[in-house]
Each structure stands twice: as C-alpha cells, then as structure tokens.
Gaussian input, Z-matrix of N, CA and C with variables (Angstrom, degrees):
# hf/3-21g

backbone

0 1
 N
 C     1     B1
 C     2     B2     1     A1
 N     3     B3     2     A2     1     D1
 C     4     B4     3     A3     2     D2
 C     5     B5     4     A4     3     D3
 N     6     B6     5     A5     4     D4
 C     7     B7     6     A6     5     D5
 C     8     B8     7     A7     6     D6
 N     9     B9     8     A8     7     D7
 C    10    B10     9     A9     8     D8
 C    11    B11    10    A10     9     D9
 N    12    B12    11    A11    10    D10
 C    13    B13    12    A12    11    D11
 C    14    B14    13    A13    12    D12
 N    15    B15    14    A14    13    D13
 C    16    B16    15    A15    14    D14
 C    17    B17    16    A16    15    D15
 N    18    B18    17    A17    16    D16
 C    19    B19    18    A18    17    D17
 C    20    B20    19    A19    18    D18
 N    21    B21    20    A20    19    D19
 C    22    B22    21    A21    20    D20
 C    23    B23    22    A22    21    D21
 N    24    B24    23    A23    22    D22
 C    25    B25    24    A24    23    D23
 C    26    B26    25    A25    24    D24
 N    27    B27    26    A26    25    D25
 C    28    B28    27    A27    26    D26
 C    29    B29    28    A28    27    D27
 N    30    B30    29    A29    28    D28
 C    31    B31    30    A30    29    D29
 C    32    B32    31    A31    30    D30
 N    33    B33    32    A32    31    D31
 C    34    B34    33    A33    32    D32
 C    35    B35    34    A34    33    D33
 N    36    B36    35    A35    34    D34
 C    37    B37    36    A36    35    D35
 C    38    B38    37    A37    36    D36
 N    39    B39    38    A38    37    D37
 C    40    B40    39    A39    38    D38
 C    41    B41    40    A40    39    D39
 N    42    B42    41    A41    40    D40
 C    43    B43    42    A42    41    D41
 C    44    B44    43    A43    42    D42
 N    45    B45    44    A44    43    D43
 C    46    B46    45    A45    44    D44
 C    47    B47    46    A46    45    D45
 N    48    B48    47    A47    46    D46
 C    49    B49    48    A48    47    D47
 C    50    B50    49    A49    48    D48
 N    51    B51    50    A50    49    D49
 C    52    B52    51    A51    50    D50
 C    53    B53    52    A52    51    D51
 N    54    B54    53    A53    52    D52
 C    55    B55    54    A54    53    D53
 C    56    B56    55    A55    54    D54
 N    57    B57    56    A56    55    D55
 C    58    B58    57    A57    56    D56
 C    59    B59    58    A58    57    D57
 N    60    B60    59    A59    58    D58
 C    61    B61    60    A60    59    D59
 C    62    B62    61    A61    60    D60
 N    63    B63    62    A62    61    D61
 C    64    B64    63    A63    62    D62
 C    65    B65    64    A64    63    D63
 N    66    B66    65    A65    64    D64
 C    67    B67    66    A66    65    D65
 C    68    B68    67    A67    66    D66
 N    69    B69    68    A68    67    D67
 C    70    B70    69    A69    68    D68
 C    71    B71    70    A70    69    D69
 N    72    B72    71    A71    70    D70
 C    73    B73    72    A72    71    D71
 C    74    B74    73    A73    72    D72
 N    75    B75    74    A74    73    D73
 C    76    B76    75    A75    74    D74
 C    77    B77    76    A76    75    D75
 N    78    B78    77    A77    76    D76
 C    79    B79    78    A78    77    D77
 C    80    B80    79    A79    78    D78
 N    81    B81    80    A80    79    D79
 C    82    B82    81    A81    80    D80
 C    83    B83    82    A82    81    D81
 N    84    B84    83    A83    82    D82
 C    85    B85    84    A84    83    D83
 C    86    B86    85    A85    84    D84
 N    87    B87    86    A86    85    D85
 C    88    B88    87    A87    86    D86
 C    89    B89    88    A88    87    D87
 N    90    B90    89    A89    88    D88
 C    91    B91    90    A90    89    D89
 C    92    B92    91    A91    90    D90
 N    93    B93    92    A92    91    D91
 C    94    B94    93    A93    92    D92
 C    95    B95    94    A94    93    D93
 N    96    B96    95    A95    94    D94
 C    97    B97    96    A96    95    D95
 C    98    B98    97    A97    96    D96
 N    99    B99    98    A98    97    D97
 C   100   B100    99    A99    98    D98
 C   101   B101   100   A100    99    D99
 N   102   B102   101   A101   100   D100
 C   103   B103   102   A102   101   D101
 C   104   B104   103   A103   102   D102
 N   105   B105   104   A104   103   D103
 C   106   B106   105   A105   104   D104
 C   107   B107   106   A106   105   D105
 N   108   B108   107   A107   106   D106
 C   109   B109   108   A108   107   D107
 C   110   B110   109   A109   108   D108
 N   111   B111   110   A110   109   D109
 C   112   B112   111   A111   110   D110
 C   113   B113   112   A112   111   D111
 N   114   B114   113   A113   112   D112
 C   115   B115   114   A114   113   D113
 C   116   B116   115   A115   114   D114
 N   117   B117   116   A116   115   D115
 C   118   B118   117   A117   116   D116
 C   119   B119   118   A118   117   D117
 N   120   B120   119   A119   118   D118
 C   121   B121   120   A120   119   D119
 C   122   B122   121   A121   120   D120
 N   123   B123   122   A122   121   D121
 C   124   B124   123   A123   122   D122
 C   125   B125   124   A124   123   D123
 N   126   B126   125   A125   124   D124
 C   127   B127   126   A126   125   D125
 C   128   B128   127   A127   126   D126
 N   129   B129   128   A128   127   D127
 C   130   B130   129   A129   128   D128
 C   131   B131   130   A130   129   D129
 N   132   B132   131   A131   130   D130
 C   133   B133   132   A132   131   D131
 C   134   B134   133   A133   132   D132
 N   135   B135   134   A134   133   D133
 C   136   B136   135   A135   134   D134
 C   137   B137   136   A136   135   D135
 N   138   B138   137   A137   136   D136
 C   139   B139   138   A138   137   D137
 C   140   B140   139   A139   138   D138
 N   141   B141   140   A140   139   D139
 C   142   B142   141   A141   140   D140
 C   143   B143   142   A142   141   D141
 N   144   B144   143   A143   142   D142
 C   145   B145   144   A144   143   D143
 C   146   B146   145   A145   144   D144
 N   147   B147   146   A146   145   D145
 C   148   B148   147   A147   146   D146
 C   149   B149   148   A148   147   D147
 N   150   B150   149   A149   148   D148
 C   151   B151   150   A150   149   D149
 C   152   B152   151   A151   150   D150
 N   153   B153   152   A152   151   D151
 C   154   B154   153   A153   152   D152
 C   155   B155   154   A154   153   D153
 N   156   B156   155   A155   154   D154
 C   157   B157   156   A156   155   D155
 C   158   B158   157   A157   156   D156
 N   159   B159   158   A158   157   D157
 C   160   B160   159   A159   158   D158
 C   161   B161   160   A160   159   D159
 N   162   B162   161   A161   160   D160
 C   163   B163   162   A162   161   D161
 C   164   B164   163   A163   162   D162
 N   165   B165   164   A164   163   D163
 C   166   B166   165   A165   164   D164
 C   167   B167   166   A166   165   D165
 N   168   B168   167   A167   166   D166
 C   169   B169   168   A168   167   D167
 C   170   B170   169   A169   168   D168
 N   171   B171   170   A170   169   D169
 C   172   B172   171   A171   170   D170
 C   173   B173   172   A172   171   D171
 N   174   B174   173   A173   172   D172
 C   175   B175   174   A174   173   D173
 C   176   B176   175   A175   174   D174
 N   177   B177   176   A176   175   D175
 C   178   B178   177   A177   176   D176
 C   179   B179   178   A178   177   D177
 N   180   B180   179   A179   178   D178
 C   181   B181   180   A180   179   D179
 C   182   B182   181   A181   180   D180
 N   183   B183   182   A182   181   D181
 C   184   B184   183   A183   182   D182
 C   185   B185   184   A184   183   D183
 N   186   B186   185   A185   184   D184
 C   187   B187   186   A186   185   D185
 C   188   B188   187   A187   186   D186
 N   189   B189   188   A188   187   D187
 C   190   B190   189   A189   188   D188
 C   191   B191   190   A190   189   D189
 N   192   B192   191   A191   190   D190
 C   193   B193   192   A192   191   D191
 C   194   B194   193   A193   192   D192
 N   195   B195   194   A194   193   D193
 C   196   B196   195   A195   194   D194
 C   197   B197   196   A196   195   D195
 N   198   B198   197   A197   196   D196
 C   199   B199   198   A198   197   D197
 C   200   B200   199   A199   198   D198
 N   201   B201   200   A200   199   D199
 C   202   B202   201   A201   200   D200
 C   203   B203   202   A202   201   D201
 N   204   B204   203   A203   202   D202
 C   205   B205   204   A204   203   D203
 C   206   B206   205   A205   204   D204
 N   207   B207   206   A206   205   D205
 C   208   B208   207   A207   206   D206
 C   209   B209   208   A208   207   D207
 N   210   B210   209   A209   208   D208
 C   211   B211   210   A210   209   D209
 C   212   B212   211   A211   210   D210
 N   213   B213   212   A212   211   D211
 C   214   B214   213   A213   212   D212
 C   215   B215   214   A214   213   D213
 N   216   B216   215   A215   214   D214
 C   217   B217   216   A216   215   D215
 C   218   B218   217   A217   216   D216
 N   219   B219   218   A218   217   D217
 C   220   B220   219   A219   218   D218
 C   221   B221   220   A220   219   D219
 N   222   B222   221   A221   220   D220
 C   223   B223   222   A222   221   D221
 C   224   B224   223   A223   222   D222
 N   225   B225   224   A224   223   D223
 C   226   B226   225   A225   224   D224
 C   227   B227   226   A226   225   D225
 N   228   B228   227   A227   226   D226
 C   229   B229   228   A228   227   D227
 C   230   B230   229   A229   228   D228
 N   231   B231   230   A230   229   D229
 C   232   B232   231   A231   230   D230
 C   233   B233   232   A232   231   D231
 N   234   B234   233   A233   232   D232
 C   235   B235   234   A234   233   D233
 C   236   B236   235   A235   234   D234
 N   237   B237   236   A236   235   D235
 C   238   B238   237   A237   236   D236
 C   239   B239   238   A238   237   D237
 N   240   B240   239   A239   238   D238
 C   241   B241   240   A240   239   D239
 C   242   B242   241   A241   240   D240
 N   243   B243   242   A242   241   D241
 C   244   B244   243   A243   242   D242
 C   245   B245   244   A244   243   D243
 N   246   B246   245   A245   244   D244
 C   247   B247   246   A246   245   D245
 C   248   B248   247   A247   246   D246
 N   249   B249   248   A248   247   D247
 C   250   B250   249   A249   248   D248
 C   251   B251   250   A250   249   D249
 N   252   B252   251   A251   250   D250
 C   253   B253   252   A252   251   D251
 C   254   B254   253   A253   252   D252
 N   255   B255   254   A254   253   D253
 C   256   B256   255   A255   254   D254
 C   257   B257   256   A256   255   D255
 N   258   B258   257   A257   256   D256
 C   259   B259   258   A258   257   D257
 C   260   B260   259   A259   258   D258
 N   261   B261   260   A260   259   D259
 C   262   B262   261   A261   260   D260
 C   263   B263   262   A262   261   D261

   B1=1.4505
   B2=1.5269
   B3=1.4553
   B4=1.6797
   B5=1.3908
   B6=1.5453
   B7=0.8510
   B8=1.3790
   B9=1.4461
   B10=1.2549
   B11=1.7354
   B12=1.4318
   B13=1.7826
   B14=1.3499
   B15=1.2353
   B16=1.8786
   B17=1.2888
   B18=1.6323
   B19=1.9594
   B20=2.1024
   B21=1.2835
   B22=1.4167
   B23=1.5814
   B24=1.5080
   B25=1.2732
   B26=1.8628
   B27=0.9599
   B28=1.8286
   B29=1.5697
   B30=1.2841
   B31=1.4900
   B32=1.4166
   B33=1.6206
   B34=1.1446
   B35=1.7274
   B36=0.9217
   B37=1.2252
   B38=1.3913
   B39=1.4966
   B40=1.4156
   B41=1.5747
   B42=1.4578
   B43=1.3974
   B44=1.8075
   B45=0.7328
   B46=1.8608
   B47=1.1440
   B48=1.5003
   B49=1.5842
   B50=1.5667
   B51=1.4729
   B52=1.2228
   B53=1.5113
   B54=1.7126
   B55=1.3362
   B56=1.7482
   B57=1.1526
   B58=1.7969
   B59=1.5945
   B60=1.3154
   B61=1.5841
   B62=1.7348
   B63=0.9439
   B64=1.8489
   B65=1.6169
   B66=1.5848
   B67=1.2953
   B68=1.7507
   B69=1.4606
   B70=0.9609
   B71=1.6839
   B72=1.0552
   B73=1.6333
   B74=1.2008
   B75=1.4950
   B76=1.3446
   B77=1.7588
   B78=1.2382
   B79=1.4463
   B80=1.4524
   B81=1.6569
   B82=1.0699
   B83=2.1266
   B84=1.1197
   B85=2.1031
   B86=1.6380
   B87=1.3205
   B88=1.4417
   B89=1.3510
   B90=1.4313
   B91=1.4454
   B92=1.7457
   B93=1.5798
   B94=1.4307
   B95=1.6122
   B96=1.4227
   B97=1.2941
   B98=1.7502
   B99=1.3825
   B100=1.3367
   B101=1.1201
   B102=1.6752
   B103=1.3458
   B104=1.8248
   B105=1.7937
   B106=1.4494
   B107=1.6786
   B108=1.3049
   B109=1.8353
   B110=1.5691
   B111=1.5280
   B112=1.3606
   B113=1.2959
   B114=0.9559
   B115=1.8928
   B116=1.3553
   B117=0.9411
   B118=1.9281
   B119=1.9926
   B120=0.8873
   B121=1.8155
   B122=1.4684
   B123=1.5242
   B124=1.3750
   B125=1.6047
   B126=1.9131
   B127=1.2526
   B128=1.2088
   B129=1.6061
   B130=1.6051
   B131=0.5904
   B132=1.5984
   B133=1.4099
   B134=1.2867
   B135=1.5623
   B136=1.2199
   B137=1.3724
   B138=1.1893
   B139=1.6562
   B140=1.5568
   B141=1.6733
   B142=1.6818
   B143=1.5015
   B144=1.6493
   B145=1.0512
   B146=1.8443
   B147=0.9801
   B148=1.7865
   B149=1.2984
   B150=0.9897
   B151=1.6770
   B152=1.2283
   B153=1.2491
   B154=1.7477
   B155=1.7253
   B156=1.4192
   B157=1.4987
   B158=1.8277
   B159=1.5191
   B160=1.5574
   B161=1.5227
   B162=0.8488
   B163=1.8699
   B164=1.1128
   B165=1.8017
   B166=1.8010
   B167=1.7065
   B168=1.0200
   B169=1.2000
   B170=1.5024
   B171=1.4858
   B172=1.5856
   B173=1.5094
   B174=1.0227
   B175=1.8348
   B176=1.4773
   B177=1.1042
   B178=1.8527
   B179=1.4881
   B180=1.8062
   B181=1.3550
   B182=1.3903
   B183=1.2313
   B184=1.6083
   B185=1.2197
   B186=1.3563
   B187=1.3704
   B188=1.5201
   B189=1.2752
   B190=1.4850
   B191=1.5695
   B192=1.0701
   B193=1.8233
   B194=1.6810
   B195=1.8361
   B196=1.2686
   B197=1.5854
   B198=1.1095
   B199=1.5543
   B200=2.0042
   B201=1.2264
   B202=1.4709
   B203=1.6769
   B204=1.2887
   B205=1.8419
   B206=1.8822
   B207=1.2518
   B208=1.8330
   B209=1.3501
   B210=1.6952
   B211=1.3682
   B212=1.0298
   B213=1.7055
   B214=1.6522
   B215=1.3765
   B216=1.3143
   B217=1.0690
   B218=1.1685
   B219=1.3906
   B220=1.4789
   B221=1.5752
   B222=1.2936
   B223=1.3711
   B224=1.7012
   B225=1.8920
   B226=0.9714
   B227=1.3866
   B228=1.8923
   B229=1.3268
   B230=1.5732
   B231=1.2385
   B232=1.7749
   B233=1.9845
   B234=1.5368
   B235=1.5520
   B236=1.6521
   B237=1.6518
   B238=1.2704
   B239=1.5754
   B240=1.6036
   B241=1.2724
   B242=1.6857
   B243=1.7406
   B244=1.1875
   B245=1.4640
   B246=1.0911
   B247=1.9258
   B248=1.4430
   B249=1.2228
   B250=1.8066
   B251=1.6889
   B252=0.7618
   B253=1.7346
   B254=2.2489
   B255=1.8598
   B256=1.7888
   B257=1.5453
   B258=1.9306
   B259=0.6818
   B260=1.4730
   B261=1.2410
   B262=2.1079
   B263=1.9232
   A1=109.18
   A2=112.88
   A3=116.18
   A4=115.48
   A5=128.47
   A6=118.40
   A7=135.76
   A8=145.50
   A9=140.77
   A10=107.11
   A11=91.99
   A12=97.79
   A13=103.02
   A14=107.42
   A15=108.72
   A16=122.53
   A17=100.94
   A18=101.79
   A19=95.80
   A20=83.59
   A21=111.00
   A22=95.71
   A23=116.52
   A24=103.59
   A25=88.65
   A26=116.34
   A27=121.05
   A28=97.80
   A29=119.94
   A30=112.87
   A31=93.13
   A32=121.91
   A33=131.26
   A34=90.51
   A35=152.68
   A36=148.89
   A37=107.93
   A38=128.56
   A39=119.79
   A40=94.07
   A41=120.76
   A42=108.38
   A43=108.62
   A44=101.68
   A45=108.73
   A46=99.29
   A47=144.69
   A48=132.14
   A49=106.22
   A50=102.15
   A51=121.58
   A52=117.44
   A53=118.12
   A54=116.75
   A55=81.29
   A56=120.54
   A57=109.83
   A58=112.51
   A59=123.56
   A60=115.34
   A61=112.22
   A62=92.55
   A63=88.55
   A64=122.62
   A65=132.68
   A66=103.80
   A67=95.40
   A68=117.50
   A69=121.65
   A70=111.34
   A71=131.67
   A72=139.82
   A73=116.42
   A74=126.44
   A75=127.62
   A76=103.01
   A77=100.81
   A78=108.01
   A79=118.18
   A80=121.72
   A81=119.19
   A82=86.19
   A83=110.03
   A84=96.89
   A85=90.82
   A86=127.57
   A87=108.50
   A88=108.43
   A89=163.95
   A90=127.61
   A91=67.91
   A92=129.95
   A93=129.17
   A94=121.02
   A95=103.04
   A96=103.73
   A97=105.71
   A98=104.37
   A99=102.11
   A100=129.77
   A101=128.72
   A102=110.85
   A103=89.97
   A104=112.80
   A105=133.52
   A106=92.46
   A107=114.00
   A108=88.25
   A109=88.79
   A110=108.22
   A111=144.85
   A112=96.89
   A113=139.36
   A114=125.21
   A115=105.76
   A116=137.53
   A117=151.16
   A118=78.63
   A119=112.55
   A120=120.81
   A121=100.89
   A122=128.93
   A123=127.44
   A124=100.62
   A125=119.72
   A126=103.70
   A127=108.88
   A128=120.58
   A129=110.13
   A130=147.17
   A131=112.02
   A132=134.39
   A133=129.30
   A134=109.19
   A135=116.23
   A136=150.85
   A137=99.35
   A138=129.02
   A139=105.04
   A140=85.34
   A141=109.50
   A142=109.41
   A143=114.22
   A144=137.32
   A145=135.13
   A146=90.29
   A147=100.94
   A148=112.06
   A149=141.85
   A150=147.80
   A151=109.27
   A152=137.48
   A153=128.68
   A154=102.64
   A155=102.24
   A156=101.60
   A157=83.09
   A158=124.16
   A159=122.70
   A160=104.97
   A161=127.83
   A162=138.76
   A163=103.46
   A164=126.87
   A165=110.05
   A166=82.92
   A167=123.32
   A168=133.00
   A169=134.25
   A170=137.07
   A171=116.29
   A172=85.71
   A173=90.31
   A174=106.55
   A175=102.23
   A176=138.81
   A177=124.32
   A178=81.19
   A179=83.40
   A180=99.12
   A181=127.14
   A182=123.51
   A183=125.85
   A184=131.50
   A185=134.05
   A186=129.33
   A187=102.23
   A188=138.22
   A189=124.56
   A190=113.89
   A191=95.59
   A192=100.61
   A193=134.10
   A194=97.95
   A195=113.99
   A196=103.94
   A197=142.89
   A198=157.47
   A199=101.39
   A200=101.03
   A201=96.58
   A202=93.49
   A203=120.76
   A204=118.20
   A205=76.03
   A206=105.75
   A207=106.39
   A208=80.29
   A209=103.62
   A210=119.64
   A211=119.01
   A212=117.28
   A213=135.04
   A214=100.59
   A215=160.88
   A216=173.71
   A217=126.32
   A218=117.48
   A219=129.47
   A220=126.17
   A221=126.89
   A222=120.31
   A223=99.30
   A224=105.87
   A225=100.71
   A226=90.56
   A227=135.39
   A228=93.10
   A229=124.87
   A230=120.26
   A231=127.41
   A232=84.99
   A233=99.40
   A234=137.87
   A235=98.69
   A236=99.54
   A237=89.93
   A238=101.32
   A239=118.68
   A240=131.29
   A241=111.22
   A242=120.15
   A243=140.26
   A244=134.44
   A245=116.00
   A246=108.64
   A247=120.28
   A248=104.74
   A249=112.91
   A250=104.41
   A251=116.74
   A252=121.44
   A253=87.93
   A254=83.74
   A255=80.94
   A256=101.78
   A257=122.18
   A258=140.29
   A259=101.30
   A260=111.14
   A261=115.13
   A262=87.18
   D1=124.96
   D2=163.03
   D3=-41.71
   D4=130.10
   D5=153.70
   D6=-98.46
   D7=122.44
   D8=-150.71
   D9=-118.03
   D10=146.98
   D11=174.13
   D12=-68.47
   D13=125.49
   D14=167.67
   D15=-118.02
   D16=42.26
   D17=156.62
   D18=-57.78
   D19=-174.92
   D20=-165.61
   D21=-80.86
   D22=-35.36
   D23=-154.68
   D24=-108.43
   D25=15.07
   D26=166.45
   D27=-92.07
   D28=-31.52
   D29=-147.84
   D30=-84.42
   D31=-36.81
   D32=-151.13
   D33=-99.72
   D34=6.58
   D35=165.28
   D36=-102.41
   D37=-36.18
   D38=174.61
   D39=-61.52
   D40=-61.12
   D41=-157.74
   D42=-58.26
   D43=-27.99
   D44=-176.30
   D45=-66.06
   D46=-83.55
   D47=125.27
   D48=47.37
   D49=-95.52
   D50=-160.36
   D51=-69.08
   D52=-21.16
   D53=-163.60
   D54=-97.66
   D55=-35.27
   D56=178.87
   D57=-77.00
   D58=12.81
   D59=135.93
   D60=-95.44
   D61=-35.91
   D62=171.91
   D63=172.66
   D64=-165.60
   D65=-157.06
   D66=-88.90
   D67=-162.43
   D68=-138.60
   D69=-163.64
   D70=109.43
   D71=-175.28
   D72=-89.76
   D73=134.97
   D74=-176.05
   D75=-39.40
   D76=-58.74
   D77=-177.90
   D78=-42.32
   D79=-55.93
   D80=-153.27
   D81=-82.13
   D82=-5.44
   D83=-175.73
   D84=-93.53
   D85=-40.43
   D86=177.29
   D87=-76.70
   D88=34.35
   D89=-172.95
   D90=-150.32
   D91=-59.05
   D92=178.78
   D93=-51.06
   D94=-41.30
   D95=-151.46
   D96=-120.15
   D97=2.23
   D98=-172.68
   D99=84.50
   D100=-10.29
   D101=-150.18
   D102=-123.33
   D103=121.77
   D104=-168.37
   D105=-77.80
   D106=-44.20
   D107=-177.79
   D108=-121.76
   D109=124.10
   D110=173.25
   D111=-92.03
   D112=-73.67
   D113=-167.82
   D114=-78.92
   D115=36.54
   D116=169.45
   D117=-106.90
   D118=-77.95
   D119=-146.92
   D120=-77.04
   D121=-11.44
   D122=177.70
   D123=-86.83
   D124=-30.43
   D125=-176.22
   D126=-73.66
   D127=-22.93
   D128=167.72
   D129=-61.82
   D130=-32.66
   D131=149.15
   D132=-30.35
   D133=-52.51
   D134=159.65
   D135=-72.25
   D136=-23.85
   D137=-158.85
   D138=-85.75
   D139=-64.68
   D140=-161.61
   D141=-73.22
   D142=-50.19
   D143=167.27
   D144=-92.00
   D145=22.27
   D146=176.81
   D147=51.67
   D148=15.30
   D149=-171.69
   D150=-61.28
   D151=117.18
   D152=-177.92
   D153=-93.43
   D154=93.24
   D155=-159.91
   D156=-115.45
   D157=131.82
   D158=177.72
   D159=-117.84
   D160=179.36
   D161=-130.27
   D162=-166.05
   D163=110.80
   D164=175.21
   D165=-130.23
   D166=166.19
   D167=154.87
   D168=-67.03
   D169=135.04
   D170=178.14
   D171=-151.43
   D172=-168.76
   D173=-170.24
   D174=-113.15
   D175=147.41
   D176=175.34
   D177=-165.61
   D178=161.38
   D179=167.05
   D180=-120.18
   D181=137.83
   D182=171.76
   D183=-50.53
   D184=160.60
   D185=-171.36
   D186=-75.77
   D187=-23.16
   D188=161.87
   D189=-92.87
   D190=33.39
   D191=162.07
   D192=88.27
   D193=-14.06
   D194=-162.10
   D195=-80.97
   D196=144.07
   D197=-159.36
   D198=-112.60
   D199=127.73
   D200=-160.29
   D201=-147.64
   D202=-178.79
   D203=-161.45
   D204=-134.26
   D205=118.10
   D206=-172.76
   D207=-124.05
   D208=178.51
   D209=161.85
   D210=-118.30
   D211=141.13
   D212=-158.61
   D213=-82.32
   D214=171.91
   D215=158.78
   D216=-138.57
   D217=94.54
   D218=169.55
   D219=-95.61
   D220=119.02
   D221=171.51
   D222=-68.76
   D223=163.03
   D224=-165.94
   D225=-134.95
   D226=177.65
   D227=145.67
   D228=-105.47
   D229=-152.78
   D230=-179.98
   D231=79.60
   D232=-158.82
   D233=-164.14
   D234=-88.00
   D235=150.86
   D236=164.93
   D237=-93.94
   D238=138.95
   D239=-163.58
   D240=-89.69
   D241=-25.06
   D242=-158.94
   D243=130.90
   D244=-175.92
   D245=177.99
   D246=-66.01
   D247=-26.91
   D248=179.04
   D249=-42.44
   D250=-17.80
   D251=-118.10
   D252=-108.71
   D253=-20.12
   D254=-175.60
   D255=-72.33
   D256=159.28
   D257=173.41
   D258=-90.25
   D259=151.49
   D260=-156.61
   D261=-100.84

C-alpha cells in the first residue's frame, strides 16, 4: 500500500488532483487516495478556496463488498456560489 503525507494541505491537493481528472466517491478518496474524512477537505475546498466542487448522492460499493449511499464529487467550473448549488 502507498503511503501518503496526510497533513491537511497533502490531503486536499490529492483530492483537488483527483476531482480535475474527474468526479470522485467518498469511497473511491478514502480507499484511493487516503483521505478518512472526505467532506472535511471538500468544505475547504470550497469555502476556503472557492472551488465549485457539487455533491449528488449514489449508492457504491466498497472494496469489502458492503453497498453504502456516499457522496459523488464533481468539480465544476466558475466559484463555489453556496449549498444551493448541490445536485440532490
């Protein structure tokens, strides 16, 4: 297994990284990318750093098999504008 630096500002650059090749599942940023709280580093993303990053819900499954309701993560472009802004 890779091991990755997990300051705050490593975690949040892989995922930034990762959502500008494409979107991105709680699952696939913790088990790929290392990072245990994914919606901690997306609000920074957004918040701190203006990132227009949107959120829909899907169903996926984990690498030990279990089926769970995660959140999708799409970069977008422009600003992030606010919460309105998630896809349901």
């Amino acid at each position: 297994m890779k091991k990755h630096n997990n300051t705050l500002e490593a975690q949040r650059s892989r995922l930034l990284k990762r959502l500008q090749a494409g979107p991105c599942t709680t699952t696939e940023a913790r088990h790929e990318l290392d990072i245990l709280g994914v919606a901690p580093r997306v609000y920074e993303l957004r918040h701190k750093y203006g990132f227009n990053i949107q959120r829909h819900w899907v169903n996926d499954r984990n690498p030990g098999g279990g089926h769970h309701r995660v959140a999708k993560y799409v970069l977008m472009s422009g600003r992030w504008q606010g919460g309105a802004n998630d896809i349901a």
